[in-house]
SETOR-967036 format. One line per 5 residues: their letters; for each residue x, y, z of C-alpha. Coordinates in nm, 4 decimals. Example, Ala and Ser with C-alpha at 12.3 -4.5 7.8 and 13.67 -1.06 7.14 Angstrom:
<atoms>
AS> 1.2300:-0.4500:0.7800 | 1.3670:-0.1060:0.7140
</atoms>
This chain:
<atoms>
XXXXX> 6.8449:7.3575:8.7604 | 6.9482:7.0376:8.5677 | 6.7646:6.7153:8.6686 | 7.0733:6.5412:8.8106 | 7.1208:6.8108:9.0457
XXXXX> 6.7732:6.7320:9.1787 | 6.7431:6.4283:9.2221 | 7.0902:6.4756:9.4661 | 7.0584:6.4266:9.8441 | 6.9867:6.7132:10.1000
XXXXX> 7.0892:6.7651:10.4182 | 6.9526:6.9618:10.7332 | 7.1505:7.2404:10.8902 | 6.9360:7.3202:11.1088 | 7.2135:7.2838:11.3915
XXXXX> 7.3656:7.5767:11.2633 | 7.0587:7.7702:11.3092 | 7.0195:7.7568:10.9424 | 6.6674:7.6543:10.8097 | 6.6465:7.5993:10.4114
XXXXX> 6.4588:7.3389:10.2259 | 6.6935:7.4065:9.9482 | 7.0430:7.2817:10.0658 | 7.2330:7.0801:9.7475 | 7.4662:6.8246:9.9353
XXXXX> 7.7787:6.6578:9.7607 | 7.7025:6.7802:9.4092 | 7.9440:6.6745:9.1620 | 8.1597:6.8419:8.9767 | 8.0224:6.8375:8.6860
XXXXX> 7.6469:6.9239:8.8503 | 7.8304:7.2689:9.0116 | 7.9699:7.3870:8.6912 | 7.6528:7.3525:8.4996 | 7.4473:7.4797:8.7950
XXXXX> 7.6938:7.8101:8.7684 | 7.6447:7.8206:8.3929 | 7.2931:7.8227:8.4317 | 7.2700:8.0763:8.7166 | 7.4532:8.2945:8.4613
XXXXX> 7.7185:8.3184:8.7287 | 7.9912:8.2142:8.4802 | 8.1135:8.1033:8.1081 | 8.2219:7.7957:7.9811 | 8.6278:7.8393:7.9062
XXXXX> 8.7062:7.6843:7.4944 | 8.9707:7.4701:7.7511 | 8.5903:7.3369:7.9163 | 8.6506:7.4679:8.2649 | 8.4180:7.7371:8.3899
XXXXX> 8.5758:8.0919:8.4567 | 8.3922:8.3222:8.7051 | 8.4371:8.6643:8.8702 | 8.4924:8.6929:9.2236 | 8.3632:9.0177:9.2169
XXXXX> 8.4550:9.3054:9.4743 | 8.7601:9.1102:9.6370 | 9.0097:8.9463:9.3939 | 9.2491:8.8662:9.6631 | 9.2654:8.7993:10.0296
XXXXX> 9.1487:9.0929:10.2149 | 9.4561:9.0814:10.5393 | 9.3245:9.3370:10.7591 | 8.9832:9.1846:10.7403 | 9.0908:8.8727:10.9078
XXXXX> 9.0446:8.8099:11.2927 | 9.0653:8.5753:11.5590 | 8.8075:8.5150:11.8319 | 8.9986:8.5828:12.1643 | 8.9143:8.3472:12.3828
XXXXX> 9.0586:8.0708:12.6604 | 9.2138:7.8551:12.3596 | 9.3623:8.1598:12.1781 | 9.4370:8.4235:12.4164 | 9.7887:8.3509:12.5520
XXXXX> 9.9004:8.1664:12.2560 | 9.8188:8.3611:11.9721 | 10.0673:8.6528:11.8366 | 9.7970:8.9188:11.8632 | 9.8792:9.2394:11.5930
XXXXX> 9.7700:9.3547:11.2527 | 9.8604:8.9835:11.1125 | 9.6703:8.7948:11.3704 | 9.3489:9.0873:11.4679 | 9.1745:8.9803:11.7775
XXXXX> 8.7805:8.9434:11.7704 | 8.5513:8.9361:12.0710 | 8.3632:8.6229:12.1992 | 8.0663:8.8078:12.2029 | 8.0895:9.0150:11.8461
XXXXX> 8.1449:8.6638:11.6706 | 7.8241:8.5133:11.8022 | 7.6003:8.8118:11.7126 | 7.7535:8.8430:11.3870 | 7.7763:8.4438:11.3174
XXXXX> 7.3248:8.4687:11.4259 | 7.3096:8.7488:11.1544 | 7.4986:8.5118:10.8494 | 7.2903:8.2362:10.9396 | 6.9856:8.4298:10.9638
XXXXX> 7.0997:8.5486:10.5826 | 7.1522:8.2183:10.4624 | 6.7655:8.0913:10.5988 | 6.5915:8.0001:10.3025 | 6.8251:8.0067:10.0232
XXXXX> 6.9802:7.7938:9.7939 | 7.2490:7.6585:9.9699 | 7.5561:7.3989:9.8932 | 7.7524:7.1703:10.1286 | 8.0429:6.9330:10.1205
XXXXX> 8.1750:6.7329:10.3650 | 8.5611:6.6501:10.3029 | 8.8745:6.6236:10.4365 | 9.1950:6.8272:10.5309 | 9.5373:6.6232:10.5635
XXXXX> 9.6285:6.3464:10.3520 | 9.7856:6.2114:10.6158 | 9.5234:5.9585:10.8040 | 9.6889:6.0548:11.1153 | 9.6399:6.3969:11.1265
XXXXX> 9.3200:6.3979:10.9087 | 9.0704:6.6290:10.9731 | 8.6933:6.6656:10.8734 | 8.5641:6.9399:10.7314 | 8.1887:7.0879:10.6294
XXXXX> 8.1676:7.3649:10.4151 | 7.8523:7.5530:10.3098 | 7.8166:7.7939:10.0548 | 7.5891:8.0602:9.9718 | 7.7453:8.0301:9.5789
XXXXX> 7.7791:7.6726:9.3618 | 8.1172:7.8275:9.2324 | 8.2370:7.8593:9.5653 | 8.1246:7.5016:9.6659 | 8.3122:7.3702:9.3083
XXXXX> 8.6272:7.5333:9.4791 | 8.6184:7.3767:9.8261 | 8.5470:7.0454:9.6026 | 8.8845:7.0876:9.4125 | 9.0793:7.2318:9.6916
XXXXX> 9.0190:6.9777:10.0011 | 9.0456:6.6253:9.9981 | 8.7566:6.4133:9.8394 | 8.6241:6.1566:10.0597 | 8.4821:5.8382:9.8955
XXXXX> 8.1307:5.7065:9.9851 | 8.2508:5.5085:10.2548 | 8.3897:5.7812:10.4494 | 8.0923:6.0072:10.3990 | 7.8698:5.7070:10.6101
XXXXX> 7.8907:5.8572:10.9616 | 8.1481:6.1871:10.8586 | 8.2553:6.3875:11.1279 | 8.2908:6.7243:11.0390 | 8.5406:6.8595:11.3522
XXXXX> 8.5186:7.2129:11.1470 | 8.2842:7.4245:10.9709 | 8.3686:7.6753:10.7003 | 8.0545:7.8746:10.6657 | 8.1064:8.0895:10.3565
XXXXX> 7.8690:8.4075:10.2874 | 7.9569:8.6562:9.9976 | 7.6567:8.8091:9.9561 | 7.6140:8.9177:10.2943 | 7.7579:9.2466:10.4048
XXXXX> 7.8601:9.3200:10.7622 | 7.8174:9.6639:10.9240 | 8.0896:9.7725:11.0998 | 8.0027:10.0247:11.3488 | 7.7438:9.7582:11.4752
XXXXX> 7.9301:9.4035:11.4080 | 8.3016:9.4995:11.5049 | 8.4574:9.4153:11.1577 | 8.6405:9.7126:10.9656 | 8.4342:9.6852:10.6725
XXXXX> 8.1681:9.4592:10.5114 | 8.3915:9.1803:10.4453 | 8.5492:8.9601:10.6646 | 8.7072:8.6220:10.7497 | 8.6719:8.5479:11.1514
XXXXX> 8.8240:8.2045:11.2850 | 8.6628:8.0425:11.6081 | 8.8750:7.7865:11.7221 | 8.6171:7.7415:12.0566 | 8.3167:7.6625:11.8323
XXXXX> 8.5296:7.5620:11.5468 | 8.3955:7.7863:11.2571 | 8.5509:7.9874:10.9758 | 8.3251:8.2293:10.9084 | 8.3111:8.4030:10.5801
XXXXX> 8.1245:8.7012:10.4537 | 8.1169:9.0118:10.2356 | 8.4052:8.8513:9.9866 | 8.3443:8.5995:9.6729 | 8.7529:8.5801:9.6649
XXXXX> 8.7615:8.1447:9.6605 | 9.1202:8.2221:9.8559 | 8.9653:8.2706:10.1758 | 8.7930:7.9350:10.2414 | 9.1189:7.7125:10.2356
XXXXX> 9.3215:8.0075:10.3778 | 9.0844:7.9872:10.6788 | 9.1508:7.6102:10.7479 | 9.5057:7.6951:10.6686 | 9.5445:7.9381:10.9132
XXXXX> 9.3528:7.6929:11.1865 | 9.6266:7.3590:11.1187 | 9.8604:7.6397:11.1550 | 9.7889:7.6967:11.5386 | 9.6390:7.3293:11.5852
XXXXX> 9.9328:7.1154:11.4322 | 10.2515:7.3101:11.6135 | 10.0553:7.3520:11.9297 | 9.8986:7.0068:11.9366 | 10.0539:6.7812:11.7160
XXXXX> 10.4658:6.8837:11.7141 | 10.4420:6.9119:11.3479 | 10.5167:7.1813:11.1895 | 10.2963:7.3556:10.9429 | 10.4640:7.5413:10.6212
XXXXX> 10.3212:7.7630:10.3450 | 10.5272:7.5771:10.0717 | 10.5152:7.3526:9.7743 | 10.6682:7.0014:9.8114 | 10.7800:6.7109:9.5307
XXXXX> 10.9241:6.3984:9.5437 | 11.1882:6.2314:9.3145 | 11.2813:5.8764:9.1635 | 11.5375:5.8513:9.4980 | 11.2231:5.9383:9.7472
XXXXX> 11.3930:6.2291:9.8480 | 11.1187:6.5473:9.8975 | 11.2002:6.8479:9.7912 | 11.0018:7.1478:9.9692 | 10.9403:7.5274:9.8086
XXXXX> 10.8904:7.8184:10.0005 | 10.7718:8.1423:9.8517 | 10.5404:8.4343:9.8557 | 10.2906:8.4984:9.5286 | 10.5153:8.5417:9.2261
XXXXX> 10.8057:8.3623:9.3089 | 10.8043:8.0780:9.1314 | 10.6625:7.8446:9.3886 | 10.3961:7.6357:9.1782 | 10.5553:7.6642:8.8443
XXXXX> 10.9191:7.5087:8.9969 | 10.7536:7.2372:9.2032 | 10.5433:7.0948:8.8864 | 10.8137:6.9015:8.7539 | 10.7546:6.6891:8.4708
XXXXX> 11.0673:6.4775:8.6235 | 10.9210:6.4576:8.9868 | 10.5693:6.3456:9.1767 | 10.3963:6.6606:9.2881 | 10.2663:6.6541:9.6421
XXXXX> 10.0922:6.9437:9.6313 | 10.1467:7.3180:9.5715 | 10.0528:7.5440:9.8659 | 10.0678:7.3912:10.2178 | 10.2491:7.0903:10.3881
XXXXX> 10.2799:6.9260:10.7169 | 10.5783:6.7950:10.8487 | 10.5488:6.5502:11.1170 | 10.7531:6.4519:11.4248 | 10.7997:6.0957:11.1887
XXXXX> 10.9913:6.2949:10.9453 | 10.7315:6.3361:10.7016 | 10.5780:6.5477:10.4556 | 10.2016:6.5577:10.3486 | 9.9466:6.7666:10.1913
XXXXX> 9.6827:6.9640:10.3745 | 9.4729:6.9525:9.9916 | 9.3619:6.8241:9.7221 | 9.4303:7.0460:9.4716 | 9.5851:7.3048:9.3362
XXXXX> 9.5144:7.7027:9.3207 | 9.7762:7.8465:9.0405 | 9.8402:8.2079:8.9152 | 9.7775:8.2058:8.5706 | 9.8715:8.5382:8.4593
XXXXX> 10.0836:8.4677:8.1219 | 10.0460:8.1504:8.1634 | 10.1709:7.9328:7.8370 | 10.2096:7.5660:7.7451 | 10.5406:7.6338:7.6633
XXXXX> 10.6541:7.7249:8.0105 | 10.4109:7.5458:8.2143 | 10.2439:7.2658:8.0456 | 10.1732:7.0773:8.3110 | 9.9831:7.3772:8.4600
XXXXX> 9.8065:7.4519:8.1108 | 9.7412:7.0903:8.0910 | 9.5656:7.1126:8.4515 | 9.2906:7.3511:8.2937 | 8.9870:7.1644:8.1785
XXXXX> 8.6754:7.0739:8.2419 | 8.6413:7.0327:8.6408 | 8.9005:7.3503:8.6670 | 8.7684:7.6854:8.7571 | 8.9331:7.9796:8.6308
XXXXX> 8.9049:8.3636:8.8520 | 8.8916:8.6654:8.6821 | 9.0644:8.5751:8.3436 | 8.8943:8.7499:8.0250 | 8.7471:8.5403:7.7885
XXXXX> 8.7003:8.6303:7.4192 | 8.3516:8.5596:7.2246 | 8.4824:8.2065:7.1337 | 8.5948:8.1270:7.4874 | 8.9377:8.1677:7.4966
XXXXX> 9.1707:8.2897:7.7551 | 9.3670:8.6125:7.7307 | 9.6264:8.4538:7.9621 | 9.8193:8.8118:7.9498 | 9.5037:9.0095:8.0334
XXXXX> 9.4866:9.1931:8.3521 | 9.2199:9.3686:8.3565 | 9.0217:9.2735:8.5943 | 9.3761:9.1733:8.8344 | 9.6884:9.0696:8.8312
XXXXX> 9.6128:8.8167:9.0357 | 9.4151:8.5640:8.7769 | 9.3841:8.2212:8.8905 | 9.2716:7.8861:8.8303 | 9.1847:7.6266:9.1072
XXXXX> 9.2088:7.2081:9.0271 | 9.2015:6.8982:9.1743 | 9.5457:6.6923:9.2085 | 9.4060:6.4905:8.9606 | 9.4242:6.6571:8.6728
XXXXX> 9.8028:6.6276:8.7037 | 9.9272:6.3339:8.6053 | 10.2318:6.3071:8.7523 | 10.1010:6.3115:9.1182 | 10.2142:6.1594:9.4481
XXXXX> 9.9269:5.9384:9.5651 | 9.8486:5.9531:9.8403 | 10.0048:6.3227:9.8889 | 10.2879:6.2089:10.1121 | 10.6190:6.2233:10.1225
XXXXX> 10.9437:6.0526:10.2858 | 11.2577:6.1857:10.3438 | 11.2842:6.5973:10.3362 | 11.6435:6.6493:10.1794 | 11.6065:6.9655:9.9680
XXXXX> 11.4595:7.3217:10.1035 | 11.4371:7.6166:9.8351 | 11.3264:7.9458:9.9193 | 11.2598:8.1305:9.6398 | 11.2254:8.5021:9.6292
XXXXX> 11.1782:8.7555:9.3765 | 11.4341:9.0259:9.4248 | 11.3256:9.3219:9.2493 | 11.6705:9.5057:9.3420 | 11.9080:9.2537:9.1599
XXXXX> 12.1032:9.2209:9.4211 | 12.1002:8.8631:9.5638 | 12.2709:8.5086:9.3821 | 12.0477:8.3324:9.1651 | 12.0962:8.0381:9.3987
XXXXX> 12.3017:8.0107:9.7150 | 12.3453:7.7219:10.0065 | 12.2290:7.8724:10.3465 | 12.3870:7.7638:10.6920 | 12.0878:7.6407:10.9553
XXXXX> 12.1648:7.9722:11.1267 | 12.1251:8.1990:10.7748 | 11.7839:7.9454:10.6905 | 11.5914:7.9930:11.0352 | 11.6911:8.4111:11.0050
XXXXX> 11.5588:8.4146:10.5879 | 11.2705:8.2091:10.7045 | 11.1485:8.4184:10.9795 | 11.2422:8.7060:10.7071 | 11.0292:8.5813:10.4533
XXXXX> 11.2013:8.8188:10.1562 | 11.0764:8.9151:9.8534 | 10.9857:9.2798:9.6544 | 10.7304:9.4676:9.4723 | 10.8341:9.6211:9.1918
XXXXX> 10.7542:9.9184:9.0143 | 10.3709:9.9765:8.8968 | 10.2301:9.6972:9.1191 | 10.0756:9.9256:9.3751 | 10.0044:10.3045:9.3243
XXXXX> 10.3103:10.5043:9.4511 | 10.5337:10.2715:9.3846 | 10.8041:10.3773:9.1457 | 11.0874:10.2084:9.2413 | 11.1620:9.8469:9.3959
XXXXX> 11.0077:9.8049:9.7713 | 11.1299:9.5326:9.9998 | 10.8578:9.3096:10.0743 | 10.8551:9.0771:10.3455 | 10.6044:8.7764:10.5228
XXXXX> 10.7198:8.5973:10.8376 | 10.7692:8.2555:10.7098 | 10.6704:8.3001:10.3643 | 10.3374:8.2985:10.5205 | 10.2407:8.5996:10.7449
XXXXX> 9.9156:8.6254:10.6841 | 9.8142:8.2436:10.7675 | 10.0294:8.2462:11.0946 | 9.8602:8.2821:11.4590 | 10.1795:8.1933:11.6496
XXXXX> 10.4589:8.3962:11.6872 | 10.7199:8.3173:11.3837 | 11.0242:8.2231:11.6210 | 10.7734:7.8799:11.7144 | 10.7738:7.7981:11.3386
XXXXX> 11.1552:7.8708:11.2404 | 11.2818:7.6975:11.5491 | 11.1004:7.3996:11.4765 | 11.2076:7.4469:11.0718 | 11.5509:7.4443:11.2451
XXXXX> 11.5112:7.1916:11.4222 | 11.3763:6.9373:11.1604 | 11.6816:7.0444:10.9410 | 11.9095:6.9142:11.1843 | 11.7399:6.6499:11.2919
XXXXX> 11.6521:6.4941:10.8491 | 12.0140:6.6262:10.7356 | 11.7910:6.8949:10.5236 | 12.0137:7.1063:10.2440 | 11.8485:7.4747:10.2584
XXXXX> 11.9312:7.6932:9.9547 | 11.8068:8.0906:9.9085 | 11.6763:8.0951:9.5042 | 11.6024:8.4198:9.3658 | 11.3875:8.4194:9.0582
XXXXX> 11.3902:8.7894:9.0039 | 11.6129:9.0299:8.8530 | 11.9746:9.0087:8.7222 | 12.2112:9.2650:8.5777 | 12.0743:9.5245:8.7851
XXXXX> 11.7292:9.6386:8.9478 | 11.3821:9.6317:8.8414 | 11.3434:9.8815:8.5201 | 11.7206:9.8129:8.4355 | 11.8164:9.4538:8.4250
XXXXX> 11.6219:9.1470:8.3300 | 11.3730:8.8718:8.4839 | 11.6247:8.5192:8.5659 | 11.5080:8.3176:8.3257 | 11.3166:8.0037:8.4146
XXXXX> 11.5456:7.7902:8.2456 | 11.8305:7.8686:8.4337 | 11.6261:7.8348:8.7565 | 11.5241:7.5532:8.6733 | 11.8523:7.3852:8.6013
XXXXX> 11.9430:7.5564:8.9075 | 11.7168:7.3367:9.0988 | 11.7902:7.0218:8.9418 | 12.1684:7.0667:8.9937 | 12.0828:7.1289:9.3618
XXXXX> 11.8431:6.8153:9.3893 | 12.1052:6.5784:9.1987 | 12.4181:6.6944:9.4083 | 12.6228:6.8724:9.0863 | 12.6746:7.1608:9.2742
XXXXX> 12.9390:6.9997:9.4621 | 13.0307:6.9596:9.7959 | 13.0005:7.2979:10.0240 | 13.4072:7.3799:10.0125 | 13.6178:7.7157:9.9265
XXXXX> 13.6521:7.6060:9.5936 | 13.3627:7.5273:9.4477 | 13.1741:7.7775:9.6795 | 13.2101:8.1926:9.7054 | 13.0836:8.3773:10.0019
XXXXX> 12.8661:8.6675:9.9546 | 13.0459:8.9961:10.1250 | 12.6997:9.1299:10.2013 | 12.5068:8.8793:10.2299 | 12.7193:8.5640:10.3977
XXXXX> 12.5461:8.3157:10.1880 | 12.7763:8.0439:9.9930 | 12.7008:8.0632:9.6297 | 12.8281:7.8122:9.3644 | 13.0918:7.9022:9.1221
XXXXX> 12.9577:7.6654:8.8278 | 12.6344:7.5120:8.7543 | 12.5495:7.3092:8.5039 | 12.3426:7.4264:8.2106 | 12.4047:7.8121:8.3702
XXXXX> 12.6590:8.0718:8.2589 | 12.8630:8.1122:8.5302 | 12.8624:8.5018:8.5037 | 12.5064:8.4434:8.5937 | 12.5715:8.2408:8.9026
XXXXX> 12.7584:8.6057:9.0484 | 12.5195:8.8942:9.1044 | 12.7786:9.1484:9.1553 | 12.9415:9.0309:8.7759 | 12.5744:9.1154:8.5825
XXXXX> 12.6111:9.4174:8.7065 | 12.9288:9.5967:8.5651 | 12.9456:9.8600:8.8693 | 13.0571:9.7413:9.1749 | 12.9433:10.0860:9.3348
XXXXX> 12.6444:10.0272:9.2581 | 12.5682:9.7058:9.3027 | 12.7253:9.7045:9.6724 | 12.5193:10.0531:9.7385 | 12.2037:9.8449:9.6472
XXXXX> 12.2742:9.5446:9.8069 | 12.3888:9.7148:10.1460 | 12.0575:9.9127:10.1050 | 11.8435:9.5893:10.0953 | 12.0376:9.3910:10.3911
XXXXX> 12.0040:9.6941:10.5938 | 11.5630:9.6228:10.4958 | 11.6516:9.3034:10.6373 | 11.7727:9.4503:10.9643 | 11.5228:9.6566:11.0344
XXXXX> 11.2284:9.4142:10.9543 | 11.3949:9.1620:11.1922 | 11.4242:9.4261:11.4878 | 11.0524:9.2839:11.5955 | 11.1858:8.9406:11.6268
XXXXX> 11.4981:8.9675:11.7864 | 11.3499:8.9798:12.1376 | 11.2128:8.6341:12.0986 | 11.5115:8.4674:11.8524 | 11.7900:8.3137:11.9751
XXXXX> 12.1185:8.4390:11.9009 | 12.1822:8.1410:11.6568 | 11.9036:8.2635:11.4246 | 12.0421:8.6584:11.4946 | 12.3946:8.5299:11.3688
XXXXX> 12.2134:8.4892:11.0206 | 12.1300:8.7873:10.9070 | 12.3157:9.0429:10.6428 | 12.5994:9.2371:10.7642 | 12.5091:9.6128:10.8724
XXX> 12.6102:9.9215:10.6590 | 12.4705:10.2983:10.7340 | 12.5096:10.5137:10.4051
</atoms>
């Protein structure tokens, strides 16, 4: 271990039932990444950040992630196969076994923050059996100065275990991995996975019942910038829909790229302090600000390296799902603190596979709260075995996954906040045009982009019958021009050239929509009912 790293301050965790004489406390940076190197438990990037495997798990692992049922959870939580429930009991058996596995290691802890808003700030200690992992929860949550660290209060605990391996038949989990939240003893706890997602996907997931619940502010899966006017702009999507790449705007202050408050004071802040970006063909041309971001401090997941250190950016090897994590920071054109005023602009962006939907359209508050709930987009063809032809894909509130309430909570209150701010909601798709997956071609970032700016700056007009057509299928209002775009572009049905087929394919995805809403319509009103797709049987 380097000297630096020794002479750092410890810290007992012995309150956790964990007893190690060998716990690192508020490393640096710098101290992690050459405590990794020297573990042999990564590389040095030519770029100077440090890429590591994640082993096993290279994504979030959904049906390994419960809930602990309990008096707090039990008749507020939307208990299923997105939100698994966990007994009291199994949690604190299983929780004696991970610290029993962590006794006497190596160990690394952090104390920092959640919420850049002060008001809704929230402290958080995370330990980790890995440096790597500890580098991660260093770029990803907010950095608290020396000051702050006299007297911190950590109100949660993310305790974070890879090497450990659960056994099902005796600990209740499915498999050997696992990601449990305890909201009664406040504690993610992490084990069997090295996939850096989980650990700010767990505190995620906890604002997400604590905030709506407790706070009347309303937690979103979303990017979020600001512009020269102070007007926010906020960007919903799933993975691969644009929703990092459009909000890191070399024109506009970056919040933050992955998840947002907004508060009953009609704001918008950032629940990090950094960014974790998809990096797969990544390129300076297209993202620079993103390329720029990777450097020393940066840690890049599952990329392949050459002998000389540099990344294969279009390498998938290992998984599609390559990524690099980095503090706000190493952007330059940041929003400090990560806070915004004013919420004017909402983009949804999905990546329709089946070709089908405008490349941008305005959505009534109605149409916004029913594509919200929907949370649209596709997998395409060679993604996932079996899959040979597009497959509607779709995550209550862009955000399934991270969601313990029941999705009508979270688009009512979306709706609501609309209303209430004057908020502009448009449906983006950054997928195909000219026809489906396999026939027509990716939208090209340009044009989205222009897209985007047009909507921010008010070109596209005011919402009337002339500048404006109505989708037959679809109801959405989408623009007749727009600068900077063809405007055969701007009309799905025109890339196509065949009507039959387009309207055969687009009456086969709203009737997807239908059927993937028939679990919420019990608890929507009939104002976020009117917004869905109109109804064909073929």
């Amino acid at each position: 271990m380097s000297s630096s790293a020794s002479d750092t301050k410890t810290i007992s965790l012995e309150s956790y039932g964990i007893v190690s004489d060998k716990v690192r406390y508020q490393l640096s940076a710098d101290e992690l990444h050459e405590i990794t190197i020297e573990k042999g438990m990564g590389r040095e990037a030519d770029s100077g950040a440090l890429a590591v495997n994640t082993g096993e798990f290279t994504g979030r692992s959904p049906q390994d992630r419960f809930i602990v049922k309990d008096a707090i959870t039990e008749d507020k939580v939307w208990w299923g196969p997105v939100n698994i429930p966990f007994e009291p009991e199994a949690f604190d058996r299983l929780y004696d076994k991970v610290v029993a596995y962590l006794g006497g290691r190596e160990l690394f802890v952090r104390d920092c923050f959640a919420c850049a808003d002060p008001n809704y700030r929230m402290g958080i200690r995370v330990i980790n059996e890995y440096p790597w992992s500890n580098l991660f929860a260093y770029n990803m949550f907010i950095r608290p100065t020396e000051r702050e660290l006299e007297g911190f209060d950590a109100e949660w605990t993310v305790i974070n275990a890879p090497g450990f391996h659960a056994n099902p038949e005796v600990d209740g989990t499915r498999q050997h991995n696992f990601a449990i939240l305890n909201f009664t003893r406040k504690i993610a706890l992490i084990g069997g996975t090295g996939y850096t997602g989980e650990i700010k996907k767990g505190i995620f997931s906890a604002l997400n019942f604590i905030l709506p619940v407790f706070e009347n502010t309303l937690p979103m899966h979303c990017s979020a910038n600001v512009g020269e006017n102070g007007e926010t702009a906020i960007f919903f999507g799933l993975s691969g829909t644009g929703k990092t790449t459009l909000s890191t705007d070399p024109n506009r202050e970056l919040i933050g790229d992955d998840e947002h408050g907004w508060t009953a004071e009609n704001t918008v802040f950032n629940f990090e302090g950094g960014c974790y970006a998809k990096v797969i063909n990544l390129s300076a041309e297209n993202e620079p600000e993103i390329y720029g971001a990777i450097r020393k401090g940066a840690i890049l997941e599952n990329v392949i390296l050459d002998t000389k250190g540099a990344v294969d950016f279009a390498d998938t090897t290992i998984t599609q799902n390559t990524r690099v994590s980095y503090p706000l920071y190493h952007i330059e054109n940041r929003r400090e603190p990560s806070i915004g005023q004013n919420p004017k602009h909402i983009f949804f962006l999905t990546a329709d596979a089946f070709g089908v939907l405008p490349p941008i359209s305005r959505l009534t508050p109605s149409q916004a709260a029913y594509h919200f709930i929907s949370g649209y987009t596709a997998k395409v063809a060679g993604t996932e075995a079996g899959v040979d032809e597009p497959v509607p894909s779709f995550s209550a509130c862009f955000g399934a996954p991270f969601m313990p309430l029941h999705p009508t909570v979270y688009a009512e209150m979306l709706s609501r906040k609309m209303k209430e701010a004057g908020t502009n909601v448009w449906l983006v798709n950054t997928g195909w045009t000219g026809g489906p997956y396999g026939v027509g071609t990716r939208m090209k970032l340009q044009y989205t982009r222009a897209m985007i700016h047009a909507a921010l700056s008010g070109q596209l007009g005011l919402y009337t019958y002339d500048t404006y057509h109505i989708h037959s299928v679809f109801g959405v209002a989408q623009p007749r021009e727009c600068p900077g775009v063809p405007t055969r572009v701007l009309s799905p049905r025109a890339t196509w050239n065949n009507d039959e087929a387009y309207y055969k394919t687009a009456f086969k995805l709203s009737n997807a929509f239908r059927e993937n809403f028939k679990k919420f319509e019990a608890n929507a009103s009939e104002e976020i009912r009117r917004g869905g797709p109109q109804r064909y049987a073929f």
